[in-house]
N, C-alpha and C positions, 0 to 999 in steps of 0.2 A: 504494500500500500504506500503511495507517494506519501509522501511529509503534510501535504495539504491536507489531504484526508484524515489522516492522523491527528492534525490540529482540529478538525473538527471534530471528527470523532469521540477525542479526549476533553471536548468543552473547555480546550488551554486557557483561550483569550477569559473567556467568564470568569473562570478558576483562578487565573493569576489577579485579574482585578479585584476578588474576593479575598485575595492574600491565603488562596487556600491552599497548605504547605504538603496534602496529600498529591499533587499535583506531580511534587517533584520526588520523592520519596513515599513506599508505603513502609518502610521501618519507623516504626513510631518515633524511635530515639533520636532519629534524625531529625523529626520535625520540630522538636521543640526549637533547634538551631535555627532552623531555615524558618521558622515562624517569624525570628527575631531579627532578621535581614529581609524583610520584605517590606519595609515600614519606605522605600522611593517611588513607590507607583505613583505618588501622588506629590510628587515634591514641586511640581510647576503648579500643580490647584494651588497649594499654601505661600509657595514664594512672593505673591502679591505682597503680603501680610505684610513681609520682610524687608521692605523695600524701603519704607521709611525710616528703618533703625539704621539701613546698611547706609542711604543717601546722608543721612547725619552724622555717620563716621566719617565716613569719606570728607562732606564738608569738613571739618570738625580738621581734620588733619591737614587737608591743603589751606584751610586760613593758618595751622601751625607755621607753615612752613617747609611742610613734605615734599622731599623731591626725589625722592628712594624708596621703594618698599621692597623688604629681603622676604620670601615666604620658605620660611623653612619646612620642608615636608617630604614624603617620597612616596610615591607611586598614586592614589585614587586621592590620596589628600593633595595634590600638586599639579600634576598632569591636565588637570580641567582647566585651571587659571592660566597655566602656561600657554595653553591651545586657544584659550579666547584672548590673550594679550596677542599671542602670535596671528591668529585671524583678523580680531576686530581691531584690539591697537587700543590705546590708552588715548583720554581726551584732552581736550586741550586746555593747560593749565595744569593736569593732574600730575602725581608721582610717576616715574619709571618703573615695573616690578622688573625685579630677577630673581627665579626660580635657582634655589640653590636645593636640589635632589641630592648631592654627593659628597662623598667621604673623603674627595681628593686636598689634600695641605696644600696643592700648588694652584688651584682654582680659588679655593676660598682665602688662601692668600691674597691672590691678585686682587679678587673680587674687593675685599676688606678694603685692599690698599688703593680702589679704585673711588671709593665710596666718603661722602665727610658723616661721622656720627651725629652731628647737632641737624641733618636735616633726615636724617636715614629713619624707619619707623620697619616695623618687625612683625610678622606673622609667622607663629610657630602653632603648626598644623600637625595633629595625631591622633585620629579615632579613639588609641587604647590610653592615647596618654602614657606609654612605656615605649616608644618608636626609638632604638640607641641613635639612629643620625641626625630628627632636630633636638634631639634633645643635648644629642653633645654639641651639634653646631648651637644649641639656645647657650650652653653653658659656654663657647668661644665667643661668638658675639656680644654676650655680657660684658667678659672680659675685655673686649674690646672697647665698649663703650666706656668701662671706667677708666681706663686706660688715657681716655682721650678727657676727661677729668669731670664727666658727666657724671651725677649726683643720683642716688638711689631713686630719687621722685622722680627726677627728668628720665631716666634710663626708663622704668614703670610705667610713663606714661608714653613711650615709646614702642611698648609692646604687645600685641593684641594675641592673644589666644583663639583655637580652634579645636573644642572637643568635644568626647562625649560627655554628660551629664555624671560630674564626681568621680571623674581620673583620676590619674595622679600628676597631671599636667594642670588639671583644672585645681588642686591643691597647690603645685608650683605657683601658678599665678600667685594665691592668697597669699604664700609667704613672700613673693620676692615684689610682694605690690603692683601689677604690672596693668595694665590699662581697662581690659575688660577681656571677658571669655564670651565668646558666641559659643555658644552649646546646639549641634547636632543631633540630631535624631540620632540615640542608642540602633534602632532597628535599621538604620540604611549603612552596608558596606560601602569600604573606600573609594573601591573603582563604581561604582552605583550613585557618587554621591558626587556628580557636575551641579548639579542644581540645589542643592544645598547650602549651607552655608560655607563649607568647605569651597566651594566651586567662585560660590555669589560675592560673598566677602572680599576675596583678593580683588575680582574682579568690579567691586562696588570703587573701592579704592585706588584704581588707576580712571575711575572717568568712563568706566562700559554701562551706557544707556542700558542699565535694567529692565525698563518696563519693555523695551523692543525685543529684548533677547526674551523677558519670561513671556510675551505672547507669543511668539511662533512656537517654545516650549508647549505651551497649555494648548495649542491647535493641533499638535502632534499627540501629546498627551493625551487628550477628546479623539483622534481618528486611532490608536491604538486600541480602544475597548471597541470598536467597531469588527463584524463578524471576519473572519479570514480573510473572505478573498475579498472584501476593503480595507482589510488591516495592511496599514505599509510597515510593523515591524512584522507580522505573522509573516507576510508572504516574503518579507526577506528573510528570515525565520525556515523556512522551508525551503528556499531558494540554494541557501548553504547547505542546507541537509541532504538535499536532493544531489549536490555537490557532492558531498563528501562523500556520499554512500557510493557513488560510481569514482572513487580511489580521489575526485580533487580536491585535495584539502589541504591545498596551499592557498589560503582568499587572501589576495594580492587587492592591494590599494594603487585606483593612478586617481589621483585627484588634479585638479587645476589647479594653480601653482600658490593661488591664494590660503588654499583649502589642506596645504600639504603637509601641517605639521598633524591636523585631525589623525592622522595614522596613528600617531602617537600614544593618542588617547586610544582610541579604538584598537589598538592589539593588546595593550595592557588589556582590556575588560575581554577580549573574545580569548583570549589565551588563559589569563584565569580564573577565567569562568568555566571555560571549555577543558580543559587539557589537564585529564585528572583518569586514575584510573583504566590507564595504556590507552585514551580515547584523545582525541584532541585535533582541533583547528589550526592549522598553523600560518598565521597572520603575517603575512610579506608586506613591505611599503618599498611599492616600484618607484622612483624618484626620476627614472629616465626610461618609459617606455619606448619598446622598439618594436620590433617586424613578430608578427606572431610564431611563426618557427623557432626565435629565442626560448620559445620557454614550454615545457614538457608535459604532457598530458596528464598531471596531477594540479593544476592552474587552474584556479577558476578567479572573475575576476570582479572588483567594485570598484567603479567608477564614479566618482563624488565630483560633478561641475554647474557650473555659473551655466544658465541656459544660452547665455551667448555665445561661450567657449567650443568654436565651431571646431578646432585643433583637435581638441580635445576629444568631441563628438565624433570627428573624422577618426580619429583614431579607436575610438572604441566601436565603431560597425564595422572596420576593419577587421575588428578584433573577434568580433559576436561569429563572424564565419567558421573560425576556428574551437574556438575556446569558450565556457560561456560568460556570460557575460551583464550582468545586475546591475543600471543604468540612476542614478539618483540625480536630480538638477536641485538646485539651490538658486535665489534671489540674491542675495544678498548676503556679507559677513553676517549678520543678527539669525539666519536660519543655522547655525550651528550649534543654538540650543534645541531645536528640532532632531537635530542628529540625535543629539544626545540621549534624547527622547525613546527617538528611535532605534538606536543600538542597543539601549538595554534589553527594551522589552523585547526585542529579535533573538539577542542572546541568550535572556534567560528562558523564552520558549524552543530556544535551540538546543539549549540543555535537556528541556525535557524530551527533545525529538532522540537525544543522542542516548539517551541515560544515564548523566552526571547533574549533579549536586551543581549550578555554578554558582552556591552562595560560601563555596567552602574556598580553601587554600593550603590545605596541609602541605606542600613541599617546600611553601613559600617558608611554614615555620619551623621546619627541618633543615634547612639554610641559617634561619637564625639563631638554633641551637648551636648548629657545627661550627658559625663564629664567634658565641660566646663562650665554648669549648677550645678555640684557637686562643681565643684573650687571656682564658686563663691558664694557659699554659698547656692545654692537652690537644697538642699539634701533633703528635706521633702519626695520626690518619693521615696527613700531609704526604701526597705520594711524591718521593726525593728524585731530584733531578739525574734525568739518565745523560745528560752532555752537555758541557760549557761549549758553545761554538761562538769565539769571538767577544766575549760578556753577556751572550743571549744562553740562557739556564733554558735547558729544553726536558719537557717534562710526559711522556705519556702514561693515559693512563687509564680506565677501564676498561669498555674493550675494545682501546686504539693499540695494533700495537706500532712500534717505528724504534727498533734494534739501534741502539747506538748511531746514530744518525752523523753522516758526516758533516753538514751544514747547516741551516736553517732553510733552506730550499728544499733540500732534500725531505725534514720533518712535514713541510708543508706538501710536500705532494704526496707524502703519506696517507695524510688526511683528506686530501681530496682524492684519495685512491680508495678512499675508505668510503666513499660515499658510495649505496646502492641507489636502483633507479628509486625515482620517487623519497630518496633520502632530501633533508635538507643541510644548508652550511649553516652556523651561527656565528660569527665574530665578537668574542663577550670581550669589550671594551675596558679596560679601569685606565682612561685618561682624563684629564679636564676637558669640559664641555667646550671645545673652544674649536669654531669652523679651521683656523692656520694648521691644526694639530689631527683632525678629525677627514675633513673632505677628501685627503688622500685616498685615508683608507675607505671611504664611503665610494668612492669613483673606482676604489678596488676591487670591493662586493658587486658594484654594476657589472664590470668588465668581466670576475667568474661566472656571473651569475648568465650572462649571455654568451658569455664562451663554452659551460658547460649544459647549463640548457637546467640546472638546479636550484631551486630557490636559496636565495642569501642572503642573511637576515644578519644586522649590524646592531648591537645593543651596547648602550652604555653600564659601567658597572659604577656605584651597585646600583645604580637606576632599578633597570630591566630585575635584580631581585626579587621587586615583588610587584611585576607583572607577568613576563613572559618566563620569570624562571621557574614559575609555579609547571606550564606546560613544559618545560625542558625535563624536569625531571618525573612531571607525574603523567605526560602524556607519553602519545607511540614512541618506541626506541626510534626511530627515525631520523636524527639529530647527530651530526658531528659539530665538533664546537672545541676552534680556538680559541681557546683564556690566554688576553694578553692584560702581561700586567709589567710593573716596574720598579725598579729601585732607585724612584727618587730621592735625593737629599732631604727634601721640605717636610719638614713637621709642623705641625701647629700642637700644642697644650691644649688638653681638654680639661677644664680647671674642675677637681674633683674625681677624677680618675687615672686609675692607672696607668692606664695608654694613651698617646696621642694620636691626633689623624690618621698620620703615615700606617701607626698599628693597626686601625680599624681598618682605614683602606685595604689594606694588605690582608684583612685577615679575613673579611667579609670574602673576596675574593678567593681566598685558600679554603674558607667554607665553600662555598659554590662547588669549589674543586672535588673535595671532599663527597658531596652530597652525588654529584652526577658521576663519579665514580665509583659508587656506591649502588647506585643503579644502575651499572652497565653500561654509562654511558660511553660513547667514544670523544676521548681528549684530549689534544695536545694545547699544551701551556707554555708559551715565549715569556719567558721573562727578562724585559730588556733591563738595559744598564739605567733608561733613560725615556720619560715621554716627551725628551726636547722634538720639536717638529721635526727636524731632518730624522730622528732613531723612525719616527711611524712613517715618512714617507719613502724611508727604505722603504721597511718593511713591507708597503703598501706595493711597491714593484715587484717584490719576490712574490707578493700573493697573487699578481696580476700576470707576470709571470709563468709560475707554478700550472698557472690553468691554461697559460698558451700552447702545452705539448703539443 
């Protein structure tokens, strides 16, 4: 029976708007969970509400004097703001936001050193209120600000909060006095929560017309409880499954160029939501589409454009000959709350088409066991490097193998020897976010990815931890995955802890290692001397390279 059937069949669309959690589970014991994450069906009805607390912040801080806001967060706490600053863009008069996701000392250095504290104002974002990255970057940036000789009040009133109701982040505020807490809905997960105040907040605060983006939201919101075949998340809902089930289940993003960090967002939530349980979607963002013969009969594709975007159009009926191919137009920057909209309820009915849980994450917290087992010392699972070639520490390890390797070439074509058909590449990043350091290697993923005809997926670390690392390790074995990482110089003090950045960076990454080794994953690990640009855009030729045999 198609997928379509199936949604109707199982009365999904009713069921899900009813928050009825037999839907997705009949084990009982599941459902109390999943009862407890279903609380965003309805977060564009309420965001009116909101609208006037978030627009008097935001005033409130550009009469301060705001001309910086740092949002510290990672993964569904962060990703939404970053993808509507990137879309829609900050207004005029308002603060700058930068999204600081990462663990890197050499990023958050810059960043700091980029930044004046007397005008800078702070958003530290975390559902559980125990998140180790804003929490250690809350406690460097404090230190920063007193540093700079700002006063316990002035720093406090600098800093806004993002939780659930009685964390232990929502208690940080009370002791260290800090500006106010906007408190979350307990029942909506991270990646589920664009439209929340996780999403609305930062985004209230750079200047993005609210009431534009929460009506295309709540118009989308109103056509998703509508029957199947009017539903635009149902039938893309189906669309994928229909996909998947004849082997394509690589859903590849080409958006218009406006529209192109949305992948961003959008594979975080389909990957771990989806990719649990040897099951999984495996979420590509095409940055340079080309000829449809590049790319392999496991490809299916979403197309996200501006209805004028005739390029783009041209390109995707091109494309529909071949491969298939799920057509979305948009108006305007402000329909990106509609997405938002729209991908949940798609995904979370994709879930039930596939039969996964996607309100869970278990691999994601298996990751973050194995690096607070590295922090304190119980590194021994650390698989030891099998050859220094040149300062590059080469390291294989579950079931990659690559014998004493003579070069770094050599490891690399290991790994892509290693790939079956229908296999994909992952490139797991731990460098600073920064285009000088990064586009090499991004133009290197294009180049395998169309020379070999395999999808090539480029993630930053620990970004990507807790999105796509949830599928790396709890979806299909499918996945080969270079872990690059580095031995920089730069630390930064995390005041009150043991370790400093360089440690966590480092270790979060050695967790990863740890965890999809452990699963049988296949891995080779470069660890350079160095993520000065010129160490990765070597690097970036030998992979570009590698795939030219």
């Amino acid at each position: 029976m198609a997928a379509r059937e199936r949604l109707i069949e199982s009365d999904a669309v009713r069921r899900l708007r009813e928050r009825d959690a037999s839907l997705f589970s009949s084990d009982l014991d599941q459902r109390i969970p999943i009862m407890q994450r279903l609380g965003w069906t309805d977060l564009a009805e309420k965001a009116t509400g909101r609208i006037p607390l978030l627009t008097a912040l935001a005033d409130s801080i550009v009469t301060e004097g705001a001309t910086d806001i740092l949002l510290l967060g990672m993964g569904g706490s962060s990703l939404a703001a970053l993808v509507m600053e990137r879309i829609i863009g900050r207004g005029p008069g308002f603060p700058r936001l930068h999204v600081l996701d990462t663990t890197s000392p050499v990023q958050v250095t810059e960043l700091l050193r980029s930044l004046a504290p007397e005008t800078t104002y702070v958003v530290v974002a975390s559902k559980s209120g125990t998140t180790i990255e804003p929490l250690s970057l809350y406690a460097v940036v404090r230190a920063w600000f007193e540093r700079s000789g700002l006063e316990k009040p002035a720093i406090g009133r600098r800093v806004i909060v993002i939780t659930d109701p009685g964390s232990p982040l929502e208690k940080l505020r009370q002791r260290d006095m800090l500006r106010t807490t906007m408190t979350a809905p307990a029942t909506v997960g991270g990646r589920y929560s664009a439209l929340s105040l996780f999403g609305l907040t930062p985004a209230a605060l750079i200047g993005v017309h609210l009431p534009s983006l929460v009506l295309r939201a709540q118009a989308m919101e109103a056509a998703c409880t509508a029957p199947v075949d009017e539903n635009p998340a149902a039938l893309l809902a189906a669309w994928m499954t229909d996909a998947w089930e004849t082997g394509r289940d690589k859903l590849t993003f080409v958006t218009s160029e406006r529209y192109a960090s949305f992948g961003l967002w959008a594979e975080q939530l389909v990957a771990e939501s989806l990719g649990k349980d040897g099951v999984g979607i495996v979420p590509v963002i095409e940055p340079t589409p080309t000829d449809a013969g590049a790319y392999g009969p496991d490809r299916a594709f979403v197309v996200l454009r501006f209805g004028d975007d005739t390029r783009t159009a041209d390109w995707s009926r091109a494309m529909a000959a071949v491969h298939p191919v799920f057509e979305l137009t948009v108006t305007d920057v402000f329909d990106v709350g509609a997405e938002f909209v729209r991908w949940e309820h798609a995904v979370a009915l994709a879930g039930v088409l596939l039969g996964v849980n996607p309100f869970d994450e278990r691999s994601v917290t298996e990751a973050k066991q194995a690096t607070s087992a590295i922090l304190e010392g119980g590194s021994s699972e650390v698989p030891a490097a099998t050859a220094d070639l040149g300062g590059t520490w080469i390291t294989c390890a579950g079931g990659l193998t690559c014998t004493s390797p003579s070069s770094r070439m050599e490891a690399i074509r290991a790994a892509l020897d290693a790939l079956a058909p229908s296999d994909y590449l992952a490139l797991l990043v731990y460098a600073p976010d920064d285009p000088e350091r990064l586009e090499p290697l991004a133009d290197a993923c294009t180049a395998v990815s169309h020379r070999t005809g395999h999808a090539v997926c480029m993630e930053l670390g620990p970004r990507y931890l807790h999105s796509t690392g949830q599928l790396h390790k709890g979806g299909p074995n499918t996945g080969v995955f270079i872990l690059v990482t580095a031995r920089d110089r730069a630390d930064v003090e995390v005041p009150g802890k043991p370790f400093g950045l360089a440690a966590l960076h480092r270790a979060q990454a050695e967790g990863d290692l740890v965890t999809l080794a452990r699963h049988g994953r296949r891995v080779l690990r470069l660890d350079l001397p160095t993520t000065d640009p010129a160490a990765l855009a070597a690097l970036a030729d030998e992979l570009t390279a590698a795939a030219s045999r």
